[in-house]
C-alpha positions in Angstrom: 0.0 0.0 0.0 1.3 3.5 -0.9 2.1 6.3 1.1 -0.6 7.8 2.6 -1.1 11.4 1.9 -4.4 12.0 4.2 -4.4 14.0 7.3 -2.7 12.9 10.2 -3.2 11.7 13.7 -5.7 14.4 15.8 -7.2 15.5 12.6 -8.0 12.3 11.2 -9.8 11.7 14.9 -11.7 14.5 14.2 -12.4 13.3 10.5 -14.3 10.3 12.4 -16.3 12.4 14.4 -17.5 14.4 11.8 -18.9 11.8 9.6 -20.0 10.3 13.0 -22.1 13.1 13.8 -23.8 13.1 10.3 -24.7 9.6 11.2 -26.3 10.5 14.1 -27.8 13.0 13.0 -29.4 11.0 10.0 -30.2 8.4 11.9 -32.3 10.4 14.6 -34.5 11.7 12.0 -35.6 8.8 10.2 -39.4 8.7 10.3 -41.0 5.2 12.0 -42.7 4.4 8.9 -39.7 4.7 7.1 -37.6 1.8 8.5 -38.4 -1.0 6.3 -37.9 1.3 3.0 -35.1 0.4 0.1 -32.0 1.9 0.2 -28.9 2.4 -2.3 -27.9 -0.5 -1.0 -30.6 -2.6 -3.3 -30.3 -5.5 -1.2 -30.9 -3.9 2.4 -33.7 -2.0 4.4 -33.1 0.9 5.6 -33.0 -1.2 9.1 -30.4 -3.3 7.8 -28.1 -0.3 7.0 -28.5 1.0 10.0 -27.5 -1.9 11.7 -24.4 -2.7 9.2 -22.7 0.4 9.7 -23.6 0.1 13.8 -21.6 -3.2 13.9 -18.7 -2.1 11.3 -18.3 0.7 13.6 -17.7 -1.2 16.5 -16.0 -3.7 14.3 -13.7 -0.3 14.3 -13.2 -0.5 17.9 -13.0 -3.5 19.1 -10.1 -4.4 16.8 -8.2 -2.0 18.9 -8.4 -5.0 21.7 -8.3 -7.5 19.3 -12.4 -8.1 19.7 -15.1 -8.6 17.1 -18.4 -7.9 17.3 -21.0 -11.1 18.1 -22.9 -10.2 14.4 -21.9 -10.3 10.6 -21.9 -7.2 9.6 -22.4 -8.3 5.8 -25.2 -10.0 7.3 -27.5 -7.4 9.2 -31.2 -8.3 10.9 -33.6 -6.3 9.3 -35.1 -5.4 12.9 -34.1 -2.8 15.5 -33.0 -3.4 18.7 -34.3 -1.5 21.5 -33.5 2.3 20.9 -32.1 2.5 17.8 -30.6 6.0 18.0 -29.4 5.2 22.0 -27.8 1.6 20.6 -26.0 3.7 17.7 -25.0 6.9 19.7 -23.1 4.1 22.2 -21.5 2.5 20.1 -20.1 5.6 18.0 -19.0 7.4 21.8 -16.9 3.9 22.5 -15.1 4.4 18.9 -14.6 7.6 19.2 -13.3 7.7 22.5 -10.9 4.8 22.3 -9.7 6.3 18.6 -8.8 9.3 20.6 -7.0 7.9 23.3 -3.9 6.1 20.9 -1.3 8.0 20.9 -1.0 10.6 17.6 2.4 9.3 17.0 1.2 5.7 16.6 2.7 3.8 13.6 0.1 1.5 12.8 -3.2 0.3 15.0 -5.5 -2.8 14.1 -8.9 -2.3 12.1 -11.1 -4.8 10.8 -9.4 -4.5 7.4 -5.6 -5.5 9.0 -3.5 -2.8 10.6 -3.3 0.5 9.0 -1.9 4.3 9.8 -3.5 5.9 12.3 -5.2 8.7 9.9 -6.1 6.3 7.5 -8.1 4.1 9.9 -9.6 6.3 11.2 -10.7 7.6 8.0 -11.6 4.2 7.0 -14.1 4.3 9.6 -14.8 7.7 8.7 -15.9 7.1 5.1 -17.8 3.5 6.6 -20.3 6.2 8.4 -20.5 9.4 6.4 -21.3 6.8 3.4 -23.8 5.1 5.1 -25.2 8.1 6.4 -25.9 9.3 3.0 -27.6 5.8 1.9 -30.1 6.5 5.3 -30.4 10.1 4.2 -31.5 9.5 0.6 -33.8 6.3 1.7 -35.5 8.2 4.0 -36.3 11.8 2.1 -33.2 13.5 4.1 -31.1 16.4 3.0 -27.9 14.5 2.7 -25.3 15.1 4.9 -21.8 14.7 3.0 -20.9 18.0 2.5 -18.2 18.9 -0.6 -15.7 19.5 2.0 -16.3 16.4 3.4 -16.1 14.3 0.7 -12.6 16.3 0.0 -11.4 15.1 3.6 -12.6 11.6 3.3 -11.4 10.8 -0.8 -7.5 10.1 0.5 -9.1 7.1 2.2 -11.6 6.0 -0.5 -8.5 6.0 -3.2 -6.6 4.0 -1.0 -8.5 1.3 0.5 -11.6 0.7 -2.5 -9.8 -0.6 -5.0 -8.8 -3.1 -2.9 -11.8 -4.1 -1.3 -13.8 -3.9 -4.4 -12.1 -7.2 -5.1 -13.9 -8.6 -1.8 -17.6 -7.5 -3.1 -17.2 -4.3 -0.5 -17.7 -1.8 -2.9 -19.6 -2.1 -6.3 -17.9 -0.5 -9.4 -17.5 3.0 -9.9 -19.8 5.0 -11.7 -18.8 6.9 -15.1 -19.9 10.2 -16.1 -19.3 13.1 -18.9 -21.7 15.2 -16.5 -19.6 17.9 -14.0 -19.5 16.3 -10.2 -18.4 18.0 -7.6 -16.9 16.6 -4.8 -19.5 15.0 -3.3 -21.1 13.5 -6.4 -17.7 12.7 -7.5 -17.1 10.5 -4.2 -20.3 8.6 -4.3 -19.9 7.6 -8.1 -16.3 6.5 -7.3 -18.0 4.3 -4.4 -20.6 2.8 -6.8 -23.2 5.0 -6.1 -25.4 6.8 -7.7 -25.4 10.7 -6.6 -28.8 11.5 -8.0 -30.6 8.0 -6.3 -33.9 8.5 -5.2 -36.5 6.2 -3.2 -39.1 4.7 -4.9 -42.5 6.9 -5.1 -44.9 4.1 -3.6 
């Protein structure tokens, strides 16, 4: 794997709680009737999104302590558990928290994807939530939440680590285009989506 020319230790931290706070923020707006909907991700409910990116992210944290989470992310229950936006905010505070308490000068640190520069995990985890945020968002008649600037902080990851876990089914192919993107659009067609999807009209 190249160099990586993201930013570093704090600021990648704070890269992770941005896009955590646009998942939160999604997530705690998401109407009741809207739950079971379809979602970019054509296989999943909404639910099941929301649950995916809940146990990636711990996936994110627990590897810090060499733990895994008890379910398959790749697998998630199309049901909520309890208080969804309680079970989610938990989960993102432990992450968060144990992301900022490794030292900024650390070398390398283990993630679910085998151990990786400090900035770059964390923006690994980064892109996992600000992603799935926007799939939530657009399922569920939100504004979406990846801001251009955003998407301009989290592309160093997304050039690094998707080409490589396209080849494990992760990511689908990128999206082509003779139309102008900016850097939002430009991100989610490089991760295999589409900028302008929209949910079904029922």
């Amino acid at each position: 794997m190249g160099e990586y020319k993201g930013k570093g230790g704090p600021e990648g931290v704070e890269l992770l709680r941005q896009a955590h706070a646009c998942l939160r923020e999604v997530v705690a707006t998401v109407p009741e009737e809207a739950w079971g909907g379809p979602t970019p991700c054509s296989e999943w409910t909404v639910r099941q999104v929301l649950n995916h990116t809940r146990i990636d992210q711990q996936a994110y944290g627990l590897a810090l302590t060499a733990g895994r989470p008890g379910e398959d992310p790749f697998q998630p229950a199309d049901a909520l558990y309890g208080d969804a936006v309680a079970e989610l905010d938990k989960v993102l505070d432990a992450v968060a928290d144990a992301y900022a308490g490794l030292p900024a000068d650390a070398g390398s640190v283990p993630t679910p994807l085998g151990p990786l520069p400090l900035p770059l995990a964390a923006g690994a985890g980064a892109l996992d939530a600000a992603v799935h945020a926007w799939d939530i968002a657009a399922a569920t008649g939100q504004n979406r939440p990846i801001t251009p600037a955003l998407a301009a902080a989290l592309r160093p990851t997304a050039d690094q680590l998707v080409p490589r876990l396209r080849g494990y089914g992760v990511f689908a192919p990128a999206l082509t285009s003779d139309e102008p993107r900016d850097e939002t659009a430009a991100l989610l067609a490089f991760l295999g989506r589409d900028p302008k999807w929209a949910r079904p009209v029922s």
